[in-house]
C-alpha positions in Angstrom: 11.2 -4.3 -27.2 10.1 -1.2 -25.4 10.2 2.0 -27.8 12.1 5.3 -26.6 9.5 6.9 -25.4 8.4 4.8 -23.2 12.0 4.3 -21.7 12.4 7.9 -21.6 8.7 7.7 -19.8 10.0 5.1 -17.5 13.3 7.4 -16.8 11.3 10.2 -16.3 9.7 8.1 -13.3 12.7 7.3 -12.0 13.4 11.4 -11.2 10.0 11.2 -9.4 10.2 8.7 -7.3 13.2 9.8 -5.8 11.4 12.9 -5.3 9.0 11.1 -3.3 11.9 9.6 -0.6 10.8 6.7 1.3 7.1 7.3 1.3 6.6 3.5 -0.1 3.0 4.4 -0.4 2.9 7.2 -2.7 5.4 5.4 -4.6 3.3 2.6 -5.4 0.7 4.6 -6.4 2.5 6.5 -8.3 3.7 3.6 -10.0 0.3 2.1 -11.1 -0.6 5.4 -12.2 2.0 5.6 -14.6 1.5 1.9 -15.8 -1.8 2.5 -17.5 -0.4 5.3 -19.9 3.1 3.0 -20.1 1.9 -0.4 -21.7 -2.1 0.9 -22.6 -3.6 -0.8 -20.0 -7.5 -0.6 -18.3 -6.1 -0.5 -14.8 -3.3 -1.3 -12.7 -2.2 -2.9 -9.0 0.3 -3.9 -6.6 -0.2 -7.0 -4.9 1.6 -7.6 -1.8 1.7 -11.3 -0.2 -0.1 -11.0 3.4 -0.6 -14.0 5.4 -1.4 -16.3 2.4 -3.4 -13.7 0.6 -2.4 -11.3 -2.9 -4.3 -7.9 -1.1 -4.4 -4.9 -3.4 -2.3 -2.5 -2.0 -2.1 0.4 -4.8 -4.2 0.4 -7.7 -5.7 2.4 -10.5 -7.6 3.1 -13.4 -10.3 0.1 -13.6 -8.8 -1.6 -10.3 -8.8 1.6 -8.2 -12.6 0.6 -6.5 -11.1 -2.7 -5.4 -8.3 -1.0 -3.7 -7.5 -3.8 -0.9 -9.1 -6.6 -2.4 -7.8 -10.3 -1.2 -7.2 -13.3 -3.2 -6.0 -16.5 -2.1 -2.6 -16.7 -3.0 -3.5 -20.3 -3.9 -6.4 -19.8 -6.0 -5.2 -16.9 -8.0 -2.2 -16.4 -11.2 -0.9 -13.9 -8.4 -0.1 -15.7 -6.2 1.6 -18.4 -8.6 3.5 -15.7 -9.9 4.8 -14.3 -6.3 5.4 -18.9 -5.7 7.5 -18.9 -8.7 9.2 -15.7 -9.1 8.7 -15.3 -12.8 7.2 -13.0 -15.1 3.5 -14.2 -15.8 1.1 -13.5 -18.9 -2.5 -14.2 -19.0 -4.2 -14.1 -22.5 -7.6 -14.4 -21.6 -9.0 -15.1 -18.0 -12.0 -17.1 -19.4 -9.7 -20.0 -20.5 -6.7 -19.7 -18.1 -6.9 -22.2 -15.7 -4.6 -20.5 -13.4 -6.7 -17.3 -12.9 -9.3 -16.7 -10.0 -12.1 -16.2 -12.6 -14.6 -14.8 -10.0 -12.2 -12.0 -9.4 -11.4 -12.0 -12.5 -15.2 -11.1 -13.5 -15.6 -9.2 -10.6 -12.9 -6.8 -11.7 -13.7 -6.9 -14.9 -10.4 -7.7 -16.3 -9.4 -10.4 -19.5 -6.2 -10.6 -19.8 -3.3 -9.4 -17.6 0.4 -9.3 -17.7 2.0 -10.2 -14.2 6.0 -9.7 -12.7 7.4 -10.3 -9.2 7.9 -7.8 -6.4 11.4 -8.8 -4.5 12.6 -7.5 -1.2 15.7 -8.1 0.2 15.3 -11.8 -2.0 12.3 -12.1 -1.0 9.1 -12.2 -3.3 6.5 -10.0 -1.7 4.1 -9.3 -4.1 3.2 -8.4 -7.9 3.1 -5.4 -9.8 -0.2 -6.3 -12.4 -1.5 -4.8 -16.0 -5.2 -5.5 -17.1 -6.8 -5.0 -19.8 -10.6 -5.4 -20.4 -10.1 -7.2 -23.1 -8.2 -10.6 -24.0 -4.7 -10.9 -26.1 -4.3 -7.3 -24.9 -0.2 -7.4 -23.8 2.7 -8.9 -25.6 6.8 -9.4 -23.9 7.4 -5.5 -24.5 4.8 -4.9 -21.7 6.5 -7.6 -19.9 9.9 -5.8 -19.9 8.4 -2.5 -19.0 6.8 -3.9 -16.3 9.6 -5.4 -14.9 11.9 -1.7 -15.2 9.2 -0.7 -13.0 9.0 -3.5 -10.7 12.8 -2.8 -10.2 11.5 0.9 -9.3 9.2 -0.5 -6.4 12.0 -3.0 -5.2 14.1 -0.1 -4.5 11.6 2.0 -2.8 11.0 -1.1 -0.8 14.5 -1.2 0.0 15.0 2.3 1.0 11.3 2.2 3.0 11.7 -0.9 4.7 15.7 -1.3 5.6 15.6 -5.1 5.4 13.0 -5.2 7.6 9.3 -6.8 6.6 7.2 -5.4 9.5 8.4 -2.2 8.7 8.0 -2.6 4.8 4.2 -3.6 5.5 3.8 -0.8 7.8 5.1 1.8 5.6 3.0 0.6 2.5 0.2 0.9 4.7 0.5 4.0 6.3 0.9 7.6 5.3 3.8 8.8 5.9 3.2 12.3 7.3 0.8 11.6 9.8 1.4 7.8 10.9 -2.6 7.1 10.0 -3.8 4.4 8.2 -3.6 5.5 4.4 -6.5 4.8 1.9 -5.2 1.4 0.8 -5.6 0.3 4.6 -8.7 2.2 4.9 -10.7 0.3 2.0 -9.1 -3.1 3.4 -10.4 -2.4 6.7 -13.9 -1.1 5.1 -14.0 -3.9 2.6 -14.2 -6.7 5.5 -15.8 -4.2 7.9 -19.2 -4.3 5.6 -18.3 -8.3 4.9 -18.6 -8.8 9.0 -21.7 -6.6 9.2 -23.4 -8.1 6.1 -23.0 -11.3 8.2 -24.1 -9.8 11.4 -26.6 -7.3 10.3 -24.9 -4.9 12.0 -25.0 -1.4 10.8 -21.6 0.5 10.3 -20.5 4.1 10.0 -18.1 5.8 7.4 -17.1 9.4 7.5 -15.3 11.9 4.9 -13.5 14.5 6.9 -12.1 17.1 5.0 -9.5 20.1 6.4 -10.9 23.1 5.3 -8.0 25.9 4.2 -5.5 24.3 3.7 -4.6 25.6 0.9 -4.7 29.5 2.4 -2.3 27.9 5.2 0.0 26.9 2.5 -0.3 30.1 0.4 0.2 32.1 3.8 3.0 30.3 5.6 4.6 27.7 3.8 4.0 24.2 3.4 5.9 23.7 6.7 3.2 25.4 8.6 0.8 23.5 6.6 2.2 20.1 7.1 1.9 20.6 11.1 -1.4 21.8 10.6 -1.9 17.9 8.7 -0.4 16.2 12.0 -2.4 18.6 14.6 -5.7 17.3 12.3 -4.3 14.1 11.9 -3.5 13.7 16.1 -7.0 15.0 17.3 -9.0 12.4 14.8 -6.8 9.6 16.4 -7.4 10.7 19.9 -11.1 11.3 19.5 -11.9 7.9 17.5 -12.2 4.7 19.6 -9.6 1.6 19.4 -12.4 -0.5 17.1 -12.6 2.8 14.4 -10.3 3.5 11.2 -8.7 6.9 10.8 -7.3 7.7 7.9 -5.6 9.9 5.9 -6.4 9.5 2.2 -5.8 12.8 0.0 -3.3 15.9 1.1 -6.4 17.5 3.1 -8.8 14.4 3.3 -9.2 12.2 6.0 -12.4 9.8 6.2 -12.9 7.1 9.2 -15.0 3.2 9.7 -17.1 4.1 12.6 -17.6 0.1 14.0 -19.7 -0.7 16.0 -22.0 1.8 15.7 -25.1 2.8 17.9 -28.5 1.3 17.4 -30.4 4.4 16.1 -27.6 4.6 13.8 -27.3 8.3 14.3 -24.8 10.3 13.2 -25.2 13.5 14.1 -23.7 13.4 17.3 -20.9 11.6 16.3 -20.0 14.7 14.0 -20.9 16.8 16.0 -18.2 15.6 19.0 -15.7 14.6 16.3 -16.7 18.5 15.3 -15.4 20.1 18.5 -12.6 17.7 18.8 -11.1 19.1 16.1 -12.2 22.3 15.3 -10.0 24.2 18.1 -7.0 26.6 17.0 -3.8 25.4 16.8 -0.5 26.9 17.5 2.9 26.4 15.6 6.0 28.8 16.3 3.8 32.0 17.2 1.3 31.4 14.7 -2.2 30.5 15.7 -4.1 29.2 12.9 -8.0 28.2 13.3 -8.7 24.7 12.2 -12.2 24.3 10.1 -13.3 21.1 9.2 -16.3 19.5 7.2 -17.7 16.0 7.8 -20.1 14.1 6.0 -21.2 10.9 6.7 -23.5 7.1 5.5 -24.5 4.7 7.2 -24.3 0.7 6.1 -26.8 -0.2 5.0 -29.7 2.6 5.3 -27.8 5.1 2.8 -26.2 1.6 0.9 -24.6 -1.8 0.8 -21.9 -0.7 -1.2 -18.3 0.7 -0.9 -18.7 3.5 -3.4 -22.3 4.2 -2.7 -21.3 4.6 1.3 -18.2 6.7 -0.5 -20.3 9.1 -2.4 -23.1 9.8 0.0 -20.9 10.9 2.9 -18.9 12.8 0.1 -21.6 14.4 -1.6 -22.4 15.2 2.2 -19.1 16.7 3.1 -19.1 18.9 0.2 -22.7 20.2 1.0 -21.8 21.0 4.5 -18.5 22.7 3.2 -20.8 24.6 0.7 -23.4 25.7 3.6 -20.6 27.3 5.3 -18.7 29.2 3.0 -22.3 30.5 2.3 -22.9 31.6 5.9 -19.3 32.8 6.8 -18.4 34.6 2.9 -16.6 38.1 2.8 -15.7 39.7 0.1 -11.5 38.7 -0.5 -9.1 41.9 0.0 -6.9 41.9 -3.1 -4.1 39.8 -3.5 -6.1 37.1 -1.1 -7.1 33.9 -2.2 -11.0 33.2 -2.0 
């Protein structure tokens, strides 16, 4: 049986995510946050059922870097579980017949304890514990997963009113801005650099980050700062073509899949139009607020071949363009202001 703390713990989750309204996103991420600390596990997804495939939709701790992997529903104890309905436990991964081990290795996962996702009847998915090691979870774990299962089925409810495009669309999307969110983002950069490794093709990735955000906040109220978000967020969909990502995947970060990209596999100019795109003041009930924005970016496969290499170059890049500025443009703060 679960122990009082942990039901308090679980409790205590229900209060936030009714905080958190019908953003079905941030729900589920919240969710698999919380699982790791709830039943001591390595890492924690949702699963949702996509055209015959389990696709990692939230995830965290040890699974957060395969955010939007696919498994056959088939081939995989997921997908048996989201078939069946019931509550699933996996041991050890290396003698359960019913386990993609590939994944399974590729993750780096053991043993795993597995229960159902229902909407509106239906089985959509899987909330999932792993542990790096084998016998790691026993029924308690089971129990609690399924209190917070019942958590995600209701944000489900509330996100998608009964209907399943909309469900999809809402756990994909963030729900300020309409972009894609960062569990769409790595799906769509996941099979962007699996077509490209086929083709040879190289591809683009950017890390755009909103530069004051916090100051706008301070200053005017989040309102203020939440139109600035869907100014930033309109002018990076406008300026990227139809066969780019955009999305939005922190409060002020935004990053995009440039694909195709140009033979030299130049950059620069690229930034440097996506630059002026944005950078232009905006205006919200009086106020006119500039708009600053760094942008760093890697390129598949001269800077690397994988998704966190790609990640941290065009990060590290970001932050050293962010770092060059405040360098060129610093004043000394007047009391009271933030620096």
């Amino acid at each position: 049986m679960p122990t009082p703390d942990q039901l308090n713990d679980v409790i205590q989750l229900q209060t936030d995510v009714v905080r958190l309204g019908p953003n079905l996103g941030e729900v589920m991420s919240l969710v698999v946050d919380r699982t790791l600390e709830l039943v001591e596990a390595d890492g924690a997804v949702i699963e949702l059922l996509e055209n015959g495939e389990m696709v990692y939709r939230a995830a965290s701790g040890a699974a957060k870097p395969y955010l939007g992997l696919r498994l056959q529903q088939d081939a995989s104890i997921s997908g048996l579980c989201a078939r069946t309905g019931r509550a699933l436990l996996s041991n050890d991964s290396e003698t359960d017949e019913r386990v993609d081990r590939a994944a399974c290795r590729k993750v780096g996962l053991r043993s795993m304890v597995l229960v159902p996702l229902k909407h509106d009847g239906d089985v959509i998915g899987v909330l999932k514990a792993l542990s790096s090691e084998p016998n790691q979870f026993a029924a308690a774990d089971i129990q609690l997963l399924v209190l917070l299962s019942d958590l995600v089925a209701s944000a489900m409810y509330f996100a998608g009113k009964y209907d399943r495009d909309e469900l999809f669309y809402r756990a994909t999307h963030d729900d300020l801005t309409g972009l894609a969110n960062r569990s769409l983002f790595m799906d769509r950069l996941r099979n962007k650099l699996i077509q490209c490794l086929r083709s040879e093709e190289p591809l683009g990735v950017l890390v755009i980050d909103l530069d004051d955000l916090k100051v706008v906040n301070d200053r005017h109220g989040h309102q203020v700062g939440d139109a600035l978000i869907r100014t930033f967020a309109e002018r990076c969909h406008q300026a990227a073509r139809d066969t780019d990502t955009i999305a939005r995947i922190g409060g002020d970060e935004f990053a995009a899949v440039l694909s195709p990209l140009a033979a030299d596999c130049n950059l620069e100019p690229v930034i440097d139009r996506l630059r002026d795109a944005l950078c232009q003041p905006s205006h919200f009930r009086g106020l006119t607020l500039p708009i600053r924005a760094s942008i760093g970016g890697a390129v598949y496969p001269e800077d690397g071949r994988e998704i966190d290499v790609l990640l941290d170059v065009a990060d590290r890049r970001m932050y050293g363009q962010k770092r060059q500025r405040k360098r060129a443009t610093r004043v000394t703060p007047k009391e009271g202001e933030p620096e």
